[in-house]
N, C-alpha and C positions, 0 to 999 in steps of 0.2 A: 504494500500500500504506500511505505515511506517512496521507493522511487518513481508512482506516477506522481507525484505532489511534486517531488521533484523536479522529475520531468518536465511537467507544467511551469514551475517558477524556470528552469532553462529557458525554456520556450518564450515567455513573458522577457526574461532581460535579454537573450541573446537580438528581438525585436527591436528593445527598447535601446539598447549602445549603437545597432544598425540605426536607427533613427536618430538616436545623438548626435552619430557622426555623419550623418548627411545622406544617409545612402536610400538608393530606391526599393523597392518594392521585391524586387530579386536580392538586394543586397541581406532585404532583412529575414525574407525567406532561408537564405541561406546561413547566417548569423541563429535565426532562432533554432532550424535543422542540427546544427553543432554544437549549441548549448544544451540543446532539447538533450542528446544521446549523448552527451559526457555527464549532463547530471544526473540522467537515466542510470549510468552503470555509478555513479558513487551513490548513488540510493543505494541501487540492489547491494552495492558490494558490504553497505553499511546494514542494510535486512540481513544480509547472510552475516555478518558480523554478530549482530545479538540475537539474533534467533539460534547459535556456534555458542554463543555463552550463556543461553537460557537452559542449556540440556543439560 
């Protein structure tokens, strides 16, 4: 559950620095894309982390 929230907050700022910094429409597409799926995997990695020290 933690890495789609994550996910989502990627998605939202990787949009929002494209925007910042001036960029169009693909710029931020591609910006939220990369945020979206790095903060994807530090979710899960951080899920598999405590759910590893809940056992």
């Amino acid at each position: 559950m933690i890495y789609t929230i994550a996910g989502l907050l990627g998605i939202a700022l990787g949009a929002w620095r494209a925007k910042k910094a001036g960029g169009n429409w693909a710029d931020m597409a591609q910006y939220a894309a990369g945020f979206g799926i790095a903060f994807l995997l530090i979710g899960f990695i951080i899920t598999l982390i405590v759910h590893r020290m809940a056992v």
